[in-house]
Every structure is written in C-alpha cells, then in structure tokens.
Backbone as a printed PyTorch tensor [residue, N CA C, xyz], in Angstrom:
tensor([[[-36.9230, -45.4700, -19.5800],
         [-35.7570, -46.0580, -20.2080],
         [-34.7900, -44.9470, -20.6100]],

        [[-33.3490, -45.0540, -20.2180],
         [-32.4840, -43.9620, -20.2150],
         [-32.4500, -44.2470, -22.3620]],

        [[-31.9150, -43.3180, -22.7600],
         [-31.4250, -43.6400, -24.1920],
         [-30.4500, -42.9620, -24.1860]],

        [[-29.0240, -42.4550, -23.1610],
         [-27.9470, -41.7770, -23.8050],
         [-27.5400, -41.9990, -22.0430]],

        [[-26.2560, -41.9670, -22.0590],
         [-25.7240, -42.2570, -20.8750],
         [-25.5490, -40.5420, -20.2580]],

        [[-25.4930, -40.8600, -19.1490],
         [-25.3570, -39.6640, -17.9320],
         [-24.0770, -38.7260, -18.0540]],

        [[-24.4380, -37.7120, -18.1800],
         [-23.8790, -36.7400, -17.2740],
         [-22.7050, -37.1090, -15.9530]],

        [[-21.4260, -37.2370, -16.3400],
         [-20.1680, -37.5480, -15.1180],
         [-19.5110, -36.4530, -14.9360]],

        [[-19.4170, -36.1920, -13.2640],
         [-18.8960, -35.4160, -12.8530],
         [-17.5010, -35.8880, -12.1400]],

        [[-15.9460, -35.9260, -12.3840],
         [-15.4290, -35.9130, -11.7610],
         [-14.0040, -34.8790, -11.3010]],

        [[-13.9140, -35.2370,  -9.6400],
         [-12.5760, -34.5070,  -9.4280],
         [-11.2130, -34.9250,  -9.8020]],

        [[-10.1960, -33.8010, -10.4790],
         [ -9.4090, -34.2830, -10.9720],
         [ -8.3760, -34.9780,  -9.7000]],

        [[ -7.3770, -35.8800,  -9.9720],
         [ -6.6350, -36.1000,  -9.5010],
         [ -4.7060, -35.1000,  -9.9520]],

        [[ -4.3800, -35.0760,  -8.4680],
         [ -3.0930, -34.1380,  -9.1590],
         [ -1.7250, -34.6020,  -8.5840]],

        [[ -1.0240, -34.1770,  -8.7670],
         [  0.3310, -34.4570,  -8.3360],
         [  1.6290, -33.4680,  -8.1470]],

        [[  2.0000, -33.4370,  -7.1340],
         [  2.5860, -32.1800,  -6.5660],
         [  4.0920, -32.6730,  -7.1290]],

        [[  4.5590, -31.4170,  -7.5010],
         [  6.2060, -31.4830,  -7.9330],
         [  6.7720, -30.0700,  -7.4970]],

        [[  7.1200, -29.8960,  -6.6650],
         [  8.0580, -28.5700,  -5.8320],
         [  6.4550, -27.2940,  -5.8670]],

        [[  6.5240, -26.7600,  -6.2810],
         [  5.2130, -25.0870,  -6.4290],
         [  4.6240, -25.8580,  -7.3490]],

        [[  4.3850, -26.4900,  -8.2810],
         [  3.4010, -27.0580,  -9.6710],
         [  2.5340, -28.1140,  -8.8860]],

        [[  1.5970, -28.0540,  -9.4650],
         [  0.7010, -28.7650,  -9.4310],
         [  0.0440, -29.8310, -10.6890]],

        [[  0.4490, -30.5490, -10.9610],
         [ -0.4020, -31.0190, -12.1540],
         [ -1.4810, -31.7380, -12.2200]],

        [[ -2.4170, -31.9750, -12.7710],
         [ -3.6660, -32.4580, -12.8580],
         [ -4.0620, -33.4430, -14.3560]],

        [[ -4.8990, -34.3420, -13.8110],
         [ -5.1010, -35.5170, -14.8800],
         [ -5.1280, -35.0690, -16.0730]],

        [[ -4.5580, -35.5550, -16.4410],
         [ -5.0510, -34.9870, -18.6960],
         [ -5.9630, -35.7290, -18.9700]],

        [[ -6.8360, -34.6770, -19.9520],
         [ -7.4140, -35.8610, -20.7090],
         [ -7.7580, -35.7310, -21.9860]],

        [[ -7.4860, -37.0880, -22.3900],
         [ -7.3740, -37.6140, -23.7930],
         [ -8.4000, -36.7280, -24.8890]],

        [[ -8.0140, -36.5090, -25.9050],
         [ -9.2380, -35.4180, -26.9950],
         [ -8.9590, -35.8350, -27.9960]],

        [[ -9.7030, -35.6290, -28.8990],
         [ -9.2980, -35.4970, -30.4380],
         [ -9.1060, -34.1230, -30.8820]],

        [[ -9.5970, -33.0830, -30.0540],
         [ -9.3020, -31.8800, -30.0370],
         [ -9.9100, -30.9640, -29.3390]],

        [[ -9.0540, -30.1840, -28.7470],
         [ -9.5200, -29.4650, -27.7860],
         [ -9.6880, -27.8130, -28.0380]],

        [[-10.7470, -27.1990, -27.2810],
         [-10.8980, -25.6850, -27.4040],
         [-11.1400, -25.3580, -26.3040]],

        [[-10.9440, -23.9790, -26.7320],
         [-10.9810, -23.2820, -25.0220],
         [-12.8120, -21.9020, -25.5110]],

        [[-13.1260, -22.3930, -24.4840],
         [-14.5660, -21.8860, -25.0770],
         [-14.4490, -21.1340, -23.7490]],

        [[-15.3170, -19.4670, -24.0510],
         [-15.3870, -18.4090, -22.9060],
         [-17.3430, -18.4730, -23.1290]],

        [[-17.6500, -18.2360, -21.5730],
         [-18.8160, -18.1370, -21.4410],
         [-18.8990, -16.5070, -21.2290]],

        [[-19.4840, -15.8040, -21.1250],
         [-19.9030, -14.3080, -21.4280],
         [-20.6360, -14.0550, -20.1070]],

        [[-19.8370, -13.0530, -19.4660],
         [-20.8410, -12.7300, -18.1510],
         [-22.1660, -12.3260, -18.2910]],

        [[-23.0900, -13.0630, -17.4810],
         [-24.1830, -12.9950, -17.1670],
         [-24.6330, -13.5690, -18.3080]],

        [[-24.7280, -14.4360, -18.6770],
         [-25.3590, -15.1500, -19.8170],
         [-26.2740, -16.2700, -19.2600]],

        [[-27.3110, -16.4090, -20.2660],
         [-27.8470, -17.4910, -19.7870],
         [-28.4660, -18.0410, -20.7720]],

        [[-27.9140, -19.2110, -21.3060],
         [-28.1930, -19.4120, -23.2780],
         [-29.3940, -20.8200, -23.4560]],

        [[-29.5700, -20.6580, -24.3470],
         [-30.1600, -21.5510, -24.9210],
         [-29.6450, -23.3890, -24.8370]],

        [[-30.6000, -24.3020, -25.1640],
         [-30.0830, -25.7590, -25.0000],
         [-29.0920, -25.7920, -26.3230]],

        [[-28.5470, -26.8750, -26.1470],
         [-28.0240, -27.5850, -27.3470],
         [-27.4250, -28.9470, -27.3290]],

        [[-27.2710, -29.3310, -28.7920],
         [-27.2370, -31.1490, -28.1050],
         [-26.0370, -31.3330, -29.2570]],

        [[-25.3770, -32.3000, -29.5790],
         [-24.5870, -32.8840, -30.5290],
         [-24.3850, -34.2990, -30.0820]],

        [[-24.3870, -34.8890, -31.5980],
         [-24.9800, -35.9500, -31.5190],
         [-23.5610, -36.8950, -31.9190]],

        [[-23.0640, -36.4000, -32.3830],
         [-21.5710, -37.3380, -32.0730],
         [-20.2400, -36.9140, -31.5770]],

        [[-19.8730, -36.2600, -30.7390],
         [-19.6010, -35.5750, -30.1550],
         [-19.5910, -35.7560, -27.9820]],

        [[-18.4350, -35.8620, -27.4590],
         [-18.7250, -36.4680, -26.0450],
         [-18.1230, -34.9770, -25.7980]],

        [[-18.2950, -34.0620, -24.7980],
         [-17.5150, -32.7530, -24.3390],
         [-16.8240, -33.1030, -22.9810]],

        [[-15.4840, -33.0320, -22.7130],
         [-15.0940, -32.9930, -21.3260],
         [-14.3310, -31.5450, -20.7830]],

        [[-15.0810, -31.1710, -20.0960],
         [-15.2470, -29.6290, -19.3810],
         [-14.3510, -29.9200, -18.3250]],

        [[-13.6260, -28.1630, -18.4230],
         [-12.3990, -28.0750, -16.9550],
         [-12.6220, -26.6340, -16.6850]],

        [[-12.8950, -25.9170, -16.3850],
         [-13.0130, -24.6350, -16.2720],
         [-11.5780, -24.2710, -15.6420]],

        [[-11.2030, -23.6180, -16.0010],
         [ -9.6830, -22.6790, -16.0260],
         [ -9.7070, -21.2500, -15.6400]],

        [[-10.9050, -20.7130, -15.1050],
         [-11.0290, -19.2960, -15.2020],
         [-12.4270, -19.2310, -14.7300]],

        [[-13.0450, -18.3860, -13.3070],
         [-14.3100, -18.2290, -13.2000],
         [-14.8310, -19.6690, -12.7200]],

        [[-16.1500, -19.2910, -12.9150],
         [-17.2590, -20.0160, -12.5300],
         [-18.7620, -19.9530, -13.4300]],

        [[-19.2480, -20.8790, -13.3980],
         [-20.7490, -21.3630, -14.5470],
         [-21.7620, -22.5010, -13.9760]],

        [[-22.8190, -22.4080, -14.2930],
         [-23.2780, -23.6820, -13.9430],
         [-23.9600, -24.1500, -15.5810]],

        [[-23.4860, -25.3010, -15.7440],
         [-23.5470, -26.2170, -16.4220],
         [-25.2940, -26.7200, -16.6570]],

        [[-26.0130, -26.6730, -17.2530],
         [-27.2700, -27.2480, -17.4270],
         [-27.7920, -27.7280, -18.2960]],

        [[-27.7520, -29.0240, -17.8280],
         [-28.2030, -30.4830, -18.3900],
         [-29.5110, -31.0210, -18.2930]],

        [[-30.0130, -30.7630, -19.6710],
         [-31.4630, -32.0210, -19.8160],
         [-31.5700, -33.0020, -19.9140]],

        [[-31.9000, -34.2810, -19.0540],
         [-31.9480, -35.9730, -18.6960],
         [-32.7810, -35.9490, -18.5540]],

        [[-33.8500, -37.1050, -18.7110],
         [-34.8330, -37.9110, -18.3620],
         [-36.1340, -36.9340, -18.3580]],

        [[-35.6780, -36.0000, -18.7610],
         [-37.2220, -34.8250, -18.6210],
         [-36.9010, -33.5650, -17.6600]],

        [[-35.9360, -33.4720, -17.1170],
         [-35.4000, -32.7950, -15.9030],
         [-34.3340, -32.2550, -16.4390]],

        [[-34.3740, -31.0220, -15.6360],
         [-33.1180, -30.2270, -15.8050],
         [-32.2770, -30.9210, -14.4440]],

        [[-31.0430, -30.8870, -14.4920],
         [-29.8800, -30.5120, -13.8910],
         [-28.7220, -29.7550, -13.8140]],

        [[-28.4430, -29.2580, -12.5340],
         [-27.6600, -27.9050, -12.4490],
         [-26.3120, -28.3810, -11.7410]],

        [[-25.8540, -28.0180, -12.6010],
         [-24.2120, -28.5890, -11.9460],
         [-23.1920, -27.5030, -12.0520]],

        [[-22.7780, -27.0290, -10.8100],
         [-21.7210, -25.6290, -10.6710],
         [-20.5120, -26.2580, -11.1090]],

        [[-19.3460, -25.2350, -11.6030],
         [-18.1510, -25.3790, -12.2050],
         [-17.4110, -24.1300, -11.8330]],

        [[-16.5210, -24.6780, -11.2250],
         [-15.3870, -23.5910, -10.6860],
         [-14.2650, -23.7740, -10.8090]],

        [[-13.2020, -22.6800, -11.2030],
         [-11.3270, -23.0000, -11.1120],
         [-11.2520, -23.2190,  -9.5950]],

        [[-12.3710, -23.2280,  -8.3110],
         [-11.7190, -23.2070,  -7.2620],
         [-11.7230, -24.9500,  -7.1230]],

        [[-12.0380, -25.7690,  -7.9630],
         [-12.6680, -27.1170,  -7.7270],
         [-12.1470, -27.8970,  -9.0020]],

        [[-11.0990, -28.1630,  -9.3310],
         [-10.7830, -28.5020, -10.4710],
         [-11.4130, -30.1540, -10.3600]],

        [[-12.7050, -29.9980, -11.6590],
         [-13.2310, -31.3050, -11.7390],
         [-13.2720, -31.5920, -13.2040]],

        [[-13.4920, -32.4190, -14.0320],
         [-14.2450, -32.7790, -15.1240],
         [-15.2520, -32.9320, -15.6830]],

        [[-16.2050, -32.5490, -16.4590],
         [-17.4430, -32.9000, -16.3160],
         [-17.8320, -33.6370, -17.9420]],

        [[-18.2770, -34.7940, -18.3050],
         [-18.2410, -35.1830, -19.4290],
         [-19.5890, -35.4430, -19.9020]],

        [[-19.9050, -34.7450, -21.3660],
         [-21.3070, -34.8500, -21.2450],
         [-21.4890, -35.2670, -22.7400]],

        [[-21.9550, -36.8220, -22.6100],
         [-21.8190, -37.5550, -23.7260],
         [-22.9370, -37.3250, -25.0560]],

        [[-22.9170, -38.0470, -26.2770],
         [-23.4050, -37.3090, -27.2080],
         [-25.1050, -37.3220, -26.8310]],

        [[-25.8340, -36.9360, -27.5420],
         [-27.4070, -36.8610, -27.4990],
         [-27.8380, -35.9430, -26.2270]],

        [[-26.8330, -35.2790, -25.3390],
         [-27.6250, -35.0280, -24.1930],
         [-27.7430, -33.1160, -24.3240]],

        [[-28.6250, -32.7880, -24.1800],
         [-29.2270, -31.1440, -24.1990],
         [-28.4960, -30.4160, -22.8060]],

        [[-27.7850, -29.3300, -23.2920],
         [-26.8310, -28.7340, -22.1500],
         [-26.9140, -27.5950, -22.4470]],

        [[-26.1000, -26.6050, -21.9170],
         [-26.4560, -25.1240, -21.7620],
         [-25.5200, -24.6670, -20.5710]],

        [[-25.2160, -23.1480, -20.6920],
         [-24.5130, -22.3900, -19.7580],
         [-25.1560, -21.1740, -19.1610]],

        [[-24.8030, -21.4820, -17.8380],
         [-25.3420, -19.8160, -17.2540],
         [-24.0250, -19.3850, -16.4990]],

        [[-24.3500, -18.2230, -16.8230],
         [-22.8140, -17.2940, -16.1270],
         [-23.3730, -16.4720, -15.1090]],

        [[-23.6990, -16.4440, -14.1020],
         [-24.0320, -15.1750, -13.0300],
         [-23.0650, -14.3610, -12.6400]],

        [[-21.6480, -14.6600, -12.9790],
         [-20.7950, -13.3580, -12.6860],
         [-20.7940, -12.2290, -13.7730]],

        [[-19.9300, -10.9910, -13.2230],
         [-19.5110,  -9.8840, -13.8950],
         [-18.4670, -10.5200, -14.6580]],

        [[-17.9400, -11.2510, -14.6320],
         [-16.6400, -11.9530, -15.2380],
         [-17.1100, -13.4050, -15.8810]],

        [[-16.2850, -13.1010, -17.1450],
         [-16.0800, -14.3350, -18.5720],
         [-15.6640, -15.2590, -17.5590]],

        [[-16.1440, -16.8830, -18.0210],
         [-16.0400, -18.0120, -17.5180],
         [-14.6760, -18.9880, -18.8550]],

        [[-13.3900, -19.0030, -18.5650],
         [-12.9190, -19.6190, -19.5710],
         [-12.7370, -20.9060, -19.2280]],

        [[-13.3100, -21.9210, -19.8910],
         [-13.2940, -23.7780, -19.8060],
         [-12.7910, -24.0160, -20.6230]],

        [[-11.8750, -25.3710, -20.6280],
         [-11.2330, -26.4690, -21.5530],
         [-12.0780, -27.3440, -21.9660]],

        [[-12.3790, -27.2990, -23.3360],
         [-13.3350, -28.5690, -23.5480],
         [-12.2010, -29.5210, -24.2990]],

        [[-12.4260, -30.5910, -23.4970],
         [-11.3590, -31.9040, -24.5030],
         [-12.7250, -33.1090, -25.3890]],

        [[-12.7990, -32.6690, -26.7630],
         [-13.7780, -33.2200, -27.3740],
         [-13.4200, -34.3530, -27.9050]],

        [[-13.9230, -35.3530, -27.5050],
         [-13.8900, -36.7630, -28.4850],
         [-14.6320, -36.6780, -29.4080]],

        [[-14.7730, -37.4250, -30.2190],
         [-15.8620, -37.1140, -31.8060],
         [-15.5930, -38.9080, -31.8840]],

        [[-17.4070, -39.0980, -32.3170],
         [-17.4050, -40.3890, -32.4070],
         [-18.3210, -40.7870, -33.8180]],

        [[-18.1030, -39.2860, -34.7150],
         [-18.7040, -39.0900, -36.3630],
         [-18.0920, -37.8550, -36.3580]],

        [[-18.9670, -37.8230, -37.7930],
         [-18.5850, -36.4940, -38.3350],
         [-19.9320, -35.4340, -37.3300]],

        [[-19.7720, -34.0650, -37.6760],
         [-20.5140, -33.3240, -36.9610],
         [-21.9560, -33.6680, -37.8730]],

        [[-23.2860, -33.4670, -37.1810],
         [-24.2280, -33.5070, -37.4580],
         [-24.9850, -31.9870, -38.1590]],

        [[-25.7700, -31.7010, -38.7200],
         [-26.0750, -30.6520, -39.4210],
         [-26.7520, -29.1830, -38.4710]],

        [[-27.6590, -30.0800, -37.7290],
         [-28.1600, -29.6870, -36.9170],
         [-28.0440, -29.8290, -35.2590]],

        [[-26.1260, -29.6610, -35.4500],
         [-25.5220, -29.7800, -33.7540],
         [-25.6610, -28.4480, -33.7840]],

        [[-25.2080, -28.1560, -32.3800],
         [-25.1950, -26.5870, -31.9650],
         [-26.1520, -25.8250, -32.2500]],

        [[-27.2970, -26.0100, -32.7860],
         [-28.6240, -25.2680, -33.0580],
         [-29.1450, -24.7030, -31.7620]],

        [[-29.3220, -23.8680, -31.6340],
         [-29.9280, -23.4130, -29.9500],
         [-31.5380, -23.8650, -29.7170]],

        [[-31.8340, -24.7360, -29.0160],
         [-33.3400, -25.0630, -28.6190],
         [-33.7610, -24.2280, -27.3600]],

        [[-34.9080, -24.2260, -27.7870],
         [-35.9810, -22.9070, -26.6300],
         [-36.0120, -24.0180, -25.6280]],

        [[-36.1190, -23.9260, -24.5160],
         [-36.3260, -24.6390, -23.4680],
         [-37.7810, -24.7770, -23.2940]],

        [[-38.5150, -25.8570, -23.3970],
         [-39.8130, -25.5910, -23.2770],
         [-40.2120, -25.4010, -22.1980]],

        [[-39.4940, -25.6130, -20.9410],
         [-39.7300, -25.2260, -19.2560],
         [-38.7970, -24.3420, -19.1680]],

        [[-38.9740, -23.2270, -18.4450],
         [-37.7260, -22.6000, -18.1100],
         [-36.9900, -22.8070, -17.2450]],

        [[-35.6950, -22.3550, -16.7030],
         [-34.6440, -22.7900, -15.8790],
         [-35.2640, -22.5330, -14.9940]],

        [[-34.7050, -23.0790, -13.6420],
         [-34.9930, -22.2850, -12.4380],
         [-34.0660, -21.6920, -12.0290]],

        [[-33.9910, -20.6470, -12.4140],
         [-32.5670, -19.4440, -12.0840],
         [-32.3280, -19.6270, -10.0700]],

        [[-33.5390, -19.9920,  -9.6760],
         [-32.9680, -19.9670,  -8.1080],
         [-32.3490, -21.1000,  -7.7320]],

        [[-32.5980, -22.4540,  -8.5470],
         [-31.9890, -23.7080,  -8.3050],
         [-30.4060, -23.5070,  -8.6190]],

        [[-30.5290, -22.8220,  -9.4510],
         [-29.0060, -22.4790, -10.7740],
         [-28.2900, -22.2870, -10.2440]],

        [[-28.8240, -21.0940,  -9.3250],
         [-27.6550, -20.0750,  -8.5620],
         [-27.4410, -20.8110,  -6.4720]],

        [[-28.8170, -21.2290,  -6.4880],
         [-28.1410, -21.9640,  -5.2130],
         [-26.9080, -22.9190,  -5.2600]],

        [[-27.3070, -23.6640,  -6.2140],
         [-26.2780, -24.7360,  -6.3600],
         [-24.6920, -24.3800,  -6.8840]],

        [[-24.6360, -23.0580,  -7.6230],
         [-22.9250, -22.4010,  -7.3990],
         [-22.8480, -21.4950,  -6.4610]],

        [[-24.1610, -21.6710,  -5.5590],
         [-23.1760, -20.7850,  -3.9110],
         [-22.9940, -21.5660,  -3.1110]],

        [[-23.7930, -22.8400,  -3.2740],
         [-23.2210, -23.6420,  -1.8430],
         [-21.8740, -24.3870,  -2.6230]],

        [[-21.4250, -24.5410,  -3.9950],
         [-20.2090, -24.9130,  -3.9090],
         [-18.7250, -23.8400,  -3.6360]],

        [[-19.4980, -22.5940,  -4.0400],
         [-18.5000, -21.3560,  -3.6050],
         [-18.2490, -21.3920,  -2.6600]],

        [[-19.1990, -21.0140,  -1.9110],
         [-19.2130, -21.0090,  -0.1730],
         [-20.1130, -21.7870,   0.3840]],

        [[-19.5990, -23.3290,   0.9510],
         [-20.2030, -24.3560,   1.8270],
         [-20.3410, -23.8820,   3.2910]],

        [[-21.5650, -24.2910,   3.3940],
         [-22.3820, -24.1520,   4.9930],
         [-21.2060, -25.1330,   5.7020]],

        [[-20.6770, -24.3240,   6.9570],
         [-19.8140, -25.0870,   8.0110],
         [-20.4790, -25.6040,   9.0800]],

        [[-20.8190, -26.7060,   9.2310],
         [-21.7060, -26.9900,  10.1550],
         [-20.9130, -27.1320,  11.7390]]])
C-alpha cells in the first residue's frame, strides 16, 4: 500500500519569442535556489509538509528517492529542462559526480508549518548504488544512438 504519492517527473514546456526561450513557471509559495557541492553524495531527508519542485539551472545531479522500499535514481540536467516534484513524506537526497556545483530552483509549496524534525539527515540503511546513480546521468548526458 503506497502512503505518500510518487515522485513526478516532468518536461517543461516552452515558448519561443525571437532568441528567448521561456519555459513553464511554476507556482510556489517560495522559492530558493539551492547549490549541490561537487562530488557530494548526502544523506536522506524527508519533510513532511512541504512538496519540492526541482529545475536545475546549472550542472547536473541525480536526484535520489526512497519509495516503496527502493531507491530511485533520477538524473537532472540544464541540458533537459524538466521538473521534478517530490511530494511531502517522501526520503530524497543528492549526488553530484561532477567537479562542478549543481545550481537548482526549488519552487516549494508548504502545506503546514515546517516540522521539527524536517531536514534531519537519515543514514541510509542500504547504501546507494553509486553504479546505478551514475549510469542513469550518463545515459541521459549521452544517449546510445542506435
């Protein structure tokens, strides 16, 4: 039985006006611009009222999400402008494999006040699989041409 809804990944939609490009907004109650730290690879964390919608603006990360007992690895790149929204209760985390800071837009909805024990870093009781991590932001870097 799920108890917190999924992990959504989507691509933005944009709209061309002469050289600009613009891309979907989206709605926040407030937004920050959070830098991931090259070569990092951090701890879980969860918040419990609180929805995060991720744009990465700078670099590349993969995103890692605990569901149903399972990790999931989801790459994030400025070459791929997508969204990724990761609603409250769910355990997430960042890995950076570049030499270079990862800078993302988080557009945060808040659906309470903050909880006491949000942002607390949890030990992963399985560890990542750093080879799953990193396959999955090279085949979105560079896709196999068949």
């Amino acid at each position: 039985m799920r108890l917190t809804e999924s992990v959504k990944v989507r691509l933005l939609e944009t709209m061309q006006s002469g050289m600009t490009e613009f891309y979907t907004p989206q709605s926040s109650h407030e937004t920050m611009l959070v830098q991931v730290k090259p070569r990092t690879c951090d701890d879980l964390f969860v918040h419990r009222f609180q929805t995060d919608q991720l744009l990465v603006v700078r670099g590349s990360f993969v995103l890692v999400v605990l569901q149903d007992r399972e990790y999931r690895y989801i790459p994030l790149s400025d070459r791929y402008p997508a969204a990724v929204t990761i609603p409250p209760g769910v355990p997430h985390s960042a890995i950076n494999f570049s030499d270079e800071p990862c800078l993302v837009v988080n557009a945060v909805l808040r659906s309470g006040s903050p909880h006491p024990r949000d942002y607390r870093p949890m030990k992963p009781r399985i560890p990542y699989d750093l080879v799953a991590a990193r396959s999955a932001l090279d085949q979105m870097i560079s896709p196999v041409v068949a």
